[in-house]
Each structure stands twice: as structure tokens, then as C-alpha cells.
N, C-alpha and C positions, 0 to 999 in steps of 0.2 A: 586431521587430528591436531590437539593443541602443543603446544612447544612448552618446558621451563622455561624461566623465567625471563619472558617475554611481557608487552603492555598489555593489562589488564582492555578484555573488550567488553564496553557498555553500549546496550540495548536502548538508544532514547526514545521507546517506544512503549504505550499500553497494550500493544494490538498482543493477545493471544497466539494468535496464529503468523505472525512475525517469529516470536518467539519458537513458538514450537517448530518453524522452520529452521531456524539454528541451531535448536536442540538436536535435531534428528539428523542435522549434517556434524553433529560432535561438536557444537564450539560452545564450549562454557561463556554463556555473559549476564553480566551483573541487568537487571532492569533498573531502570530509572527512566522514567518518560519527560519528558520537556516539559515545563510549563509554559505554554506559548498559546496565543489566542490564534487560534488555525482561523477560523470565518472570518476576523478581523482582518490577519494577515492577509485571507484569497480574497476579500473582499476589497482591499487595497488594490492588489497587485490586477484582479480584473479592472477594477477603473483607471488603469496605471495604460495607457494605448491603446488596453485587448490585451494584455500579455498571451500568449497561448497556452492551453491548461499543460501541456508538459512542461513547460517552464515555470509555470507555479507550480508545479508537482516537486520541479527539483529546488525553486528554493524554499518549499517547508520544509523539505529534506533537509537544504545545507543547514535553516533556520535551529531546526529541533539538535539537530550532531554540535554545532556549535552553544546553543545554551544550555545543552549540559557537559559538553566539553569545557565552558568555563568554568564547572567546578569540579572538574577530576583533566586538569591538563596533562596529564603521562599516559590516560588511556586512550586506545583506538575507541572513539566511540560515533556508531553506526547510529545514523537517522534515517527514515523513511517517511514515501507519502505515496497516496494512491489518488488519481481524482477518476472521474467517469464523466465523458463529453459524450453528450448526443445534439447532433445538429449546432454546436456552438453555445448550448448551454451546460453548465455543469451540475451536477443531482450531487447534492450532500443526503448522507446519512441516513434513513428514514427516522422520523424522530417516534412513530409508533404504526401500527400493523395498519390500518388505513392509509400515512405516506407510505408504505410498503407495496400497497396496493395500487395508489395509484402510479407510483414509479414501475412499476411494472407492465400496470397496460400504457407506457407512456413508449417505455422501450420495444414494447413488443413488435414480431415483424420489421422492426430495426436493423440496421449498424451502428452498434456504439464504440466509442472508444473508451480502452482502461491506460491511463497513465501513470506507471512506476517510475519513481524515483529513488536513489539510494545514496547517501554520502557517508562519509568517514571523516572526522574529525579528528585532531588535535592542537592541543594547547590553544584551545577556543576559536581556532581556524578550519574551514573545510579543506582538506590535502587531497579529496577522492572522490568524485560522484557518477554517478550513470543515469540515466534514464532509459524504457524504453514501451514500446504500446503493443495494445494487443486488439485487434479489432475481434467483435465479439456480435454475432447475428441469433436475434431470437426468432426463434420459428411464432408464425402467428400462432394466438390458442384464443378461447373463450374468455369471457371475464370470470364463467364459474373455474376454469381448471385455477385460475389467479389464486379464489378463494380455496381451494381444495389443496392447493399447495403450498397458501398460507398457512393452515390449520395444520398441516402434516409437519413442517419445516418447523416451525412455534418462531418464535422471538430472538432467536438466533441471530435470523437474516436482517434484525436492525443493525447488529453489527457491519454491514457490510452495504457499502456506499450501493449497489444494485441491490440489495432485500435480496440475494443468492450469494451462496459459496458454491463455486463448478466443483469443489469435491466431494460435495454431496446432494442431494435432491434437486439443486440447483440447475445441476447438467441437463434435467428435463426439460429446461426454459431454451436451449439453443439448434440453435439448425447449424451452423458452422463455430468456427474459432479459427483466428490467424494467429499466433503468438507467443510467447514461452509461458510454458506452464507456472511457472515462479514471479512472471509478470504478473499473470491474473492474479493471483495470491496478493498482489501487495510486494513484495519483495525481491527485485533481480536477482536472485542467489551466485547464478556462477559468477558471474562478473565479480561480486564480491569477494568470493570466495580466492578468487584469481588474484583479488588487489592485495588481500590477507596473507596469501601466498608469498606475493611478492614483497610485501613490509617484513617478510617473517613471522608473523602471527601464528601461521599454521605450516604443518610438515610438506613441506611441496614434492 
């Protein structure tokens, strides 16, 4: 539950389903999403030794809480990032139902990894971050069920770096799951939730 008058919490996110994750644990926050060139950034940062993808998971994190922490410095404001490593490569976005598809039979019969990050910013500094993975196994299937669960799922699933959300249709795609369920999502909630705690933000 949220406190009086306490710092304002901004959301440097577009993701939907970020949001509605904070919604549904009661924490009122403003959105304002970052303007930050994400491909540019991961694109740097993989030519940068190998970085490993949870370390550019958390600093688009810290990147996104700080550029909009420079223009509301008094609020707590939360950034996040998600990436998806298979084999050492990372899968961006599907940009339309065919990269869908093929991200999909790429994964399939796999281990892949989900990389969460989360920071908290103020006054245009990161004060808070976490990261953490969730290894995620898809059972083999055909290339038709691919298409039968593209057509059923719709254009949703470009949203989401695997063309799947596991809280919906998506969970048909997996034979196991190691990991918190709020990692998958995008979002390490408790840990957050904890740091919000402990700054005061929320009723501990």
C-alpha cells in the first residue's frame, strides 16, 4: 500500500504489462517511458568485450530510471529491461508474425534464457537495481502447431521478446520453467517491492 506524502513513483516504461504488474500490487505510478535508443545502446554494449546479456539487461535498466529521473529528480523512478539469450545470441522483438515464427522454431526444444533487470532511480542517479534469470525449456512441436498458435495468440505476442506471454497461450510452448514468475514477466517485483519498502515508499 502506498504512503502520504511520500516521492512520487515513475514508471520509465511503455511495456503494458510492467505496468499492470504495479497496478495489481497497488502502487500508483505515473508512466513516462524513456526516450533511449534500446538496439543502439545493446548494440554498443554487445560489441563492448561480450558484455553478458544480464548486464546489458541491467544497464538499460539503470539507462532508462536515469533519463527520466533527469527530469523529475524527487521521484523514485523504476526502469526495467528484459533480454532473451539462446546459445549466446540475443532475439529482439519480433518485428511482424513471420519473425514470430521464425523465433519460435529457433527456440523450440531449447534452453533459453530470460534476463530481468530493474533499477530505481533518483535525482538522475541509479540508488537501486537487481537483476535476475529464469531459464525457460520449450518442448519440441511441429512447425504447423507454430502456425496454429500464431493464428490463435494474434499479434500480441510481438510484444514480447519470445512471440509468448507464459500467462497465456504461451505456456503451451514449454516442457519446464526454472525462475520467478515476475522475472518471466519482465519485472522482478518482490525485490522491488522490498527496496520501496525500505526507502518508505510503501507501508512495510
Amino acid at each position: 500500500m502506498m504512503q502520504d506524502n511520500i516521492a512520487e513513483i515513475i514508471l520509465a516504461s511503455a511495456s503494458p504489462s510492467r505496468a499492470a504488474l504495479l497496478a495489481a500490487a497497488g502502487i500508483v505510478a505515473r508512466i513516462v517511458p524513456a526516450d533511449v535508443d534500446e538496439p543502439a545502446i545493446r548494440s554498443a554494449l554487445e560489441g563492448a568485450q561480450g558484455t553478458p546479456p544480464a548486464d546489458i539487461a541491467e544497464m538499460l535498466a539503470r539507462t532508462k530510471a536515469e533519463t527520466v529521473s533527469a527530469r523529475f529528480p524527487e521521484a523514485l523512478v523504476v526502469g526495467a529491461d528484459q533480454l532473451l539469450e539462446l546459445e549466446g545470441r540475443i532475439f529482439e522483438k519480433p518485428s511482424d508474425m513471420e519473425a514470430a515464427r521464425r523465433s519460435l522454431l529457433a527456440l523450440r526444444g531449447k534452453t533459453h534464457y530470460l534476463h530481468a533487470s530493474v533499477a530505481v532511480a533518483r535525482g538522475g542517479e541509479t540508488i537501486w537495481a537487481h537483476s535476475a534469470s529464469a531459464h525457460m525449456t520449450m518442448r519440441e512441436f511441429e512447425p504447423e502447431f507454430v502456425g496454429r498458435y500464431l493464428a490463435q495468440a494474434g499479434e500480441r505476442v510481438l510484444s514480447s521478446v519470445g512471440a509468448y506471454q507464459l500467462e497465456s497461450l504461451g505456456v503451451h510452448l514449454f516442457e519446464t520453467i526454472e525462475g520467478d514468475y515476475f522475472t518471466i514477466l519482465g519485472l522482478p517485483l518482490l525485490p522491488l517491492l522490498d527496496f520501496l519498502r525500505r526507502e518508505g515508499a510503501l507501508v512495510s
